[in-house]
C-alpha distance (Angstrom), angle and dihedral (degrees) to the residues before:
residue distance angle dihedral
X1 . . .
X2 3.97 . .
X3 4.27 82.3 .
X4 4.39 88.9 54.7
X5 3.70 83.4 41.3
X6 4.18 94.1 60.9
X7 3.84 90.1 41.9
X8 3.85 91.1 55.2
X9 3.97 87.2 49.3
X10 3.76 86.7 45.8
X11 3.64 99.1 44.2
X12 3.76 84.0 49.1
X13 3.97 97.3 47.2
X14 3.88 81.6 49.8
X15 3.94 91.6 62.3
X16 3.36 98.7 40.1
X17 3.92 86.8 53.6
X18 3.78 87.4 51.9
X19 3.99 91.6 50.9
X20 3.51 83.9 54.3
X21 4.07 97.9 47.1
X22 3.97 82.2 52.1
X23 4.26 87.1 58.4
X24 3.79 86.0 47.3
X25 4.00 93.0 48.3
X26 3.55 90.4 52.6
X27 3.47 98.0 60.0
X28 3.53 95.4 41.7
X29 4.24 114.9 124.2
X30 3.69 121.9 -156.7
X31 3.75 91.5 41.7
X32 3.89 118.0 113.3
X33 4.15 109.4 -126.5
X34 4.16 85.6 -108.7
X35 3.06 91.3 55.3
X36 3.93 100.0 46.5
X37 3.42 86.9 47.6
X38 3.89 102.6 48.6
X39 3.96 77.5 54.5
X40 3.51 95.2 48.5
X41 3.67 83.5 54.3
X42 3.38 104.2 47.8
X43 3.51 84.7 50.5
X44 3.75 101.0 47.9
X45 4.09 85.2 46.4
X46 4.11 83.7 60.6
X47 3.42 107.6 46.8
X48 4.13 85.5 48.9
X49 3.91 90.4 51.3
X50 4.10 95.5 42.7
X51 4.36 87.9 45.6
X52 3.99 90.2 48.4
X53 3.50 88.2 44.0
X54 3.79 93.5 53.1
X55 3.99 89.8 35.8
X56 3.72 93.4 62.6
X57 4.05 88.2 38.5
X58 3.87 84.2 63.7
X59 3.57 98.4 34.6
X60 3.44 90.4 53.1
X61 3.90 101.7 56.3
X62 3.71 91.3 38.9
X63 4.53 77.6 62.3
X64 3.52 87.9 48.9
X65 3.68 97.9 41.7
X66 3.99 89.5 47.8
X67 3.79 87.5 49.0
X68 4.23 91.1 52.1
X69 3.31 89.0 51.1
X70 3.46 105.6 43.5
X71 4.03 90.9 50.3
X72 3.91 84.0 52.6
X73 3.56 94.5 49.0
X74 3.82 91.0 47.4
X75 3.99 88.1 50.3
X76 3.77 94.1 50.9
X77 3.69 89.3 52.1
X78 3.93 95.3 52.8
X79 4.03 84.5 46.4
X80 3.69 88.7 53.1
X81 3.73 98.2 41.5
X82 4.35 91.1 49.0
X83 4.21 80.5 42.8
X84 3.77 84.0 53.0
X85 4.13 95.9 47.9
X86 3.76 91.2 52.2
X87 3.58 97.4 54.2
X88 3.74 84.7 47.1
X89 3.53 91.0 58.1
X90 3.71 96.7 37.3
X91 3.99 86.1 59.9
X92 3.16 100.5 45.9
X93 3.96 93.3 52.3
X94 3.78 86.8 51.0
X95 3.78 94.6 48.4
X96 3.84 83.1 47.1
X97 3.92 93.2 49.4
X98 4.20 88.2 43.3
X99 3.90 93.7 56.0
X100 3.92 93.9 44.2
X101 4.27 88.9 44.9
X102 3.91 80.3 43.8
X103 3.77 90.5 51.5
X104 3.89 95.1 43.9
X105 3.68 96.8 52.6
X106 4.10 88.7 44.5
X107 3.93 86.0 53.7
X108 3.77 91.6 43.2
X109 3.40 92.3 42.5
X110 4.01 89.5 48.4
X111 4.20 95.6 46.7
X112 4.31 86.9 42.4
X113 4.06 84.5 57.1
X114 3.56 97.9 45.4
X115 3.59 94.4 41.0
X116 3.84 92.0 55.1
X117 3.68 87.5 43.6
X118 3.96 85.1 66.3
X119 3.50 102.3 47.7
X120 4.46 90.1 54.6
């Protein structure tokens, strides 16, 4: 990443060496207006190439970057969902276990009344 990151700057740096060639040519003496301007366009034709060049560079790691991220994203929401379904089952095993321990200590509860009503 750090090695697509110095050919952008380069690739950059290389254009904006190539707008400045273009300054140069235009104050160049000696030169017939053709021929400034053939250089002018060979110049301008460059510096197009070089910043598409470091357009679709950038473009095309943002893509992959999106793409990285977006399979993360997706993974962190199946972890979360399956994180979700076990506490679902936990609580419902614990309300399950509540209303039985509810149940038992009603029954015992029940038995340990009628029991002492049998002794009196």
């Amino acid at each position: 990443m750090v090695g697509n990151h110095i050919q952008t700057i380069s690739l950059l740096g290389r254009a904006a060496k190539l707008r400045d060639q273009q300054v140069e040519v235009d104050s160049l003496k000696g030169y017939s207006k053709q021929e400034i301007s053939e250089l002018k366009e060979q110049m301008q034709n460059s510096y197009e190439d070089q910043l598409k060049r470091a357009t679709e560079m950038v473009e095309s790691r943002l893509e992959q970057r999106l793409a990285e991220e977006q399979t993360a994203r997706l993974k962190a929401e199946e972890a979360a969902q399956l994180a979700q379904g076990k506490s679902n089952d936990e609580i419902c095993k614990l309300r399950k276990d509540l209303e039985s321990a509810q149940r038992e200590t009603a029954e015992l509860r029940e038995e340990y009344e009628n029991s002492w009503c049998a002794i009196l």
